[in-house]
Wavefront OBJ file of the C-alpha trace (Angstrom):
o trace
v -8.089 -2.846 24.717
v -4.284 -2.889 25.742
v -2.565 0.169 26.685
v -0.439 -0.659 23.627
v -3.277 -0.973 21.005
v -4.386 1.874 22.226
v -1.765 4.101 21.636
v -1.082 2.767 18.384
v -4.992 3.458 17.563
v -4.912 7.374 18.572
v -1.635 7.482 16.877
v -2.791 6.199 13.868
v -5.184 8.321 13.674
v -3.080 11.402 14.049
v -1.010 10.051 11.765
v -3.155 9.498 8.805
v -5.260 12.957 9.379
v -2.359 15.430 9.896
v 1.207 13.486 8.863
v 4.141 11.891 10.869
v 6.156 15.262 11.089
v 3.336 17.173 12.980
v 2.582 14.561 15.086
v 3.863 14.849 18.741
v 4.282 12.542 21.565
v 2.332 15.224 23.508
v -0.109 15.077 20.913
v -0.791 11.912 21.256
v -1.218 11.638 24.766
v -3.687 14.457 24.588
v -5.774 12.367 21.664
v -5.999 9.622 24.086
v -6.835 11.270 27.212
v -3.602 9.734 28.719
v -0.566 10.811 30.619
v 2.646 11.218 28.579
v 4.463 9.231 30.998
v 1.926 5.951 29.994
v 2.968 6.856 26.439
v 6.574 6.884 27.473
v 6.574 3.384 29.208
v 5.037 1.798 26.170
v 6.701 3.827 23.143
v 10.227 5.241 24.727
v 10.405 6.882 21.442
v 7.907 8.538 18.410
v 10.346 6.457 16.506
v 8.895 3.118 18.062
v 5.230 3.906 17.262
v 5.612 4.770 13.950
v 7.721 1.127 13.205
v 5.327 -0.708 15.744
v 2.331 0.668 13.207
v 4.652 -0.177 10.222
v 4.529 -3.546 11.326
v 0.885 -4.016 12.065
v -0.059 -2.869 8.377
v 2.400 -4.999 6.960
v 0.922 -8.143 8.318
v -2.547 -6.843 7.235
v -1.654 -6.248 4.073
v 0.146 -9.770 3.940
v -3.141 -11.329 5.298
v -5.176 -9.590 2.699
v -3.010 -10.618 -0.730
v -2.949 -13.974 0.445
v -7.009 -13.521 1.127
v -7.212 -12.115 -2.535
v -5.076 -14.445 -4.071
v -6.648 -17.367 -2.685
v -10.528 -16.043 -3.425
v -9.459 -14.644 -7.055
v -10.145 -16.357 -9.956
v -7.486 -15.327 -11.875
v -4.062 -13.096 -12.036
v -5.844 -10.404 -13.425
v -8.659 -10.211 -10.604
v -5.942 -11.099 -7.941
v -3.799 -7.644 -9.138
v -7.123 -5.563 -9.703
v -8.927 -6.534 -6.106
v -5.125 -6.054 -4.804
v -4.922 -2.490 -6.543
v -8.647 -1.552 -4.503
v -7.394 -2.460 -1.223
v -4.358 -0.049 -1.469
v -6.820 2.505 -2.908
v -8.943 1.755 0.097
v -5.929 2.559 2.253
v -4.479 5.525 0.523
v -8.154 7.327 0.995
v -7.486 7.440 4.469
v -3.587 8.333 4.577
v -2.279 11.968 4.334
v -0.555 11.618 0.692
v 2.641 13.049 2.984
v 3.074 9.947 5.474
v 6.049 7.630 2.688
v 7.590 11.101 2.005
v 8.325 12.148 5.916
v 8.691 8.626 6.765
v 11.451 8.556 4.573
v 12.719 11.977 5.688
v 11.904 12.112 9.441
v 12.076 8.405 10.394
v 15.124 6.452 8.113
v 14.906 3.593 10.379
v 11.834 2.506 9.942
v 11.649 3.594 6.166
v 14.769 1.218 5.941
v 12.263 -1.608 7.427
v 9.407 -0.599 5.074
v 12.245 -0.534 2.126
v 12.748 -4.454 3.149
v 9.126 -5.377 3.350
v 8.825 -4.016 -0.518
v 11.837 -6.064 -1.148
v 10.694 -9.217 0.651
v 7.482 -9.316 0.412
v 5.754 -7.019 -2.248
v 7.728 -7.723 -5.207
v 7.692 -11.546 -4.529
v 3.511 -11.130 -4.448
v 3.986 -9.120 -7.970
v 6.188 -11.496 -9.425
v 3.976 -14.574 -8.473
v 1.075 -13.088 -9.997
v 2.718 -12.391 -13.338
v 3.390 -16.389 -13.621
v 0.084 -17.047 -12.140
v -1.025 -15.242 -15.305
v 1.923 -16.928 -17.797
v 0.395 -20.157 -16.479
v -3.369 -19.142 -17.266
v -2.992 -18.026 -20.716
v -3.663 -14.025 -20.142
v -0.337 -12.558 -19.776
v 2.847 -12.860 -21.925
v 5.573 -14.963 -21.724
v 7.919 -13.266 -22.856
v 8.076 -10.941 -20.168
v 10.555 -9.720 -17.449
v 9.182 -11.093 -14.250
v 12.473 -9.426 -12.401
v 12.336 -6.168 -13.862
v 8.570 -5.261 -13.815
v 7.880 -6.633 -10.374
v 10.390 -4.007 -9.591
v 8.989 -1.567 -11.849
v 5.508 -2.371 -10.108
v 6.544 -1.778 -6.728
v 8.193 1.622 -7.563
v 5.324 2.580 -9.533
v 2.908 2.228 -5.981
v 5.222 3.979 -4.615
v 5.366 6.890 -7.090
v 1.990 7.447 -6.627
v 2.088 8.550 -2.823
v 5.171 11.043 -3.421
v 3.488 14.555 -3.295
v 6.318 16.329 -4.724
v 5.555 14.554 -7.968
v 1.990 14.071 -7.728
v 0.464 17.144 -5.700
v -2.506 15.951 -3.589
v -3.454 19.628 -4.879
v -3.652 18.462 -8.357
v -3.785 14.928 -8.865
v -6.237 12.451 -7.462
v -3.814 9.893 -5.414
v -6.531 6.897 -6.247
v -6.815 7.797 -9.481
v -3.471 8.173 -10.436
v -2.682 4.432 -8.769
v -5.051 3.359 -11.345
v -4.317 4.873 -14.474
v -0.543 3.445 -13.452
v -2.096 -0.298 -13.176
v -3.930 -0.098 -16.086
v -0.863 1.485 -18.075
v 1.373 -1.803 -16.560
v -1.660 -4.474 -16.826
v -1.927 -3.447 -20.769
v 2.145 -3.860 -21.104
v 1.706 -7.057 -19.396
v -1.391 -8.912 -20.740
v -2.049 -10.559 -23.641
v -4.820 -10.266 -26.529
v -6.889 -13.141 -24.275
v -5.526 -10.718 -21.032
v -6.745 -7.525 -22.693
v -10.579 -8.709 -23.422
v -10.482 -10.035 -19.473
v -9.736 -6.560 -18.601
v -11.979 -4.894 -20.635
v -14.820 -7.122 -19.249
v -13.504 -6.265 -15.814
v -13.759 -2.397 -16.422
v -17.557 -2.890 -17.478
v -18.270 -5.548 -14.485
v -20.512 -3.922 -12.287
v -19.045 -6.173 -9.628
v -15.781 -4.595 -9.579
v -16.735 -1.625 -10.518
v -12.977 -0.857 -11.339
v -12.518 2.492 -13.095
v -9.944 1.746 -15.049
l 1 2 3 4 5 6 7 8 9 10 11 12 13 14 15 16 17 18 19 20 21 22 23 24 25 26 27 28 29 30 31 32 33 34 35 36 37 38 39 40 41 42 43 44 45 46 47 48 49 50 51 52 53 54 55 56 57 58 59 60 61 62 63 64 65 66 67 68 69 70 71 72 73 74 75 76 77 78 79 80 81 82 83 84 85 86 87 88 89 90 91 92 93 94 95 96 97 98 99 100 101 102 103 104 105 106 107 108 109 110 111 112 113 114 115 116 117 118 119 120 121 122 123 124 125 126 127 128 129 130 131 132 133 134 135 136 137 138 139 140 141 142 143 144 145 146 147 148 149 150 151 152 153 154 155 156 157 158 159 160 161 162 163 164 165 166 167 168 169 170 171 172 173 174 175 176 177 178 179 180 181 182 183 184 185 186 187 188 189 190 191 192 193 194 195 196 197 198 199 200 201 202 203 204 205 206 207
């Protein structure tokens, strides 16, 4: 493994167990087993990590919508499958990391900002006329304005201040909010798909 990976790894894992704010470069080198001065050379800043892991998840994440949305049979699978791999990734974050990126680290919180932008609202909006086009959602709806409402509402979900880790579920409450926007969205044909999809024992989505 590259020195680089490597760092990235042990950060990572710091990261996700204990926060960004916590997290020090000292810290890190004493993860790893490795002299700050190698963490230094490779990262000159906490700063650079923390946008150098930024990027690595979002071309995961890209990889993985387009590996839904090409193995899904339709809008409403692609969104639900989409909805369990961010649940699979929120289990493992500390519910704090978007709240002190956004405080502690503006730079790369402006870069994550551009990737919802760019990238996560285009995926949203491209499903809804995925499902216009199959019949399940309905037409009439505002492809600008709930792709944006979508996005937000992912990102509602992570801030602790309004959902306490303490006191809400993060997982669950990422899934009562799809189901609340796949209902608004869907049509009579849409709404028996998901209700077979809450009772597949494939998916085992609970919705």
């Amino acid at each position: 493994m590259k020195v680089e990976k490597q760092i990235l790894k042990g950060a990572e894992e710091l990261f996700f167990r204990y926060g960004l704010k916590a997290i020090t470069m000292d810290d890190i080198a004493k993860h790893l087993g490795m002299s700050k001065r190698t963490i230094y050379e490779n990262f000159p800043t906490k700063d650079s990590i923390v946008s150098a892991l930024l990027g690595q998840h979002r071309e995961h994440s890209v990889t993985n919508i387009e590996t839904i949305r090409k193995d899904s049979k339709n809008a409403i699978e692609e969104i639900i499958l989409t909805m369990l791999h961010l649940e699979s990734m929120s289990e493992m974050m500390n519910p704090r990391l978007l709240f002190e990126l956004k405080k502690f680290h503006p730079k790369v919180w402006g870069e994550f900002q551009d990737f919802k932008q760019k990238v996560m609202m285009q995926c949203i909006a491209d499903n809804m006329k995925r499902g216009i086009k199959q019949g399940i959602y309905r037409k009439e709806i505002n492809i600008d304005m709930l792709s944006r409402l979508r996005v937000e509402q992912i990102e509602l979900a992570w801030n602790p201040e309004m959902y306490p880790p303490s006191k809400y579920d993060i997982p669950a409450v990422h899934l009562v909010f799809l189901e609340h926007f796949l209902y608004g969205i869907a049509n009579l044909k849409g709404h028996e798909m998901i209700e077979k999809y809450k009772k597949s024992k494939n998916l085992n989505v609970p919705l």
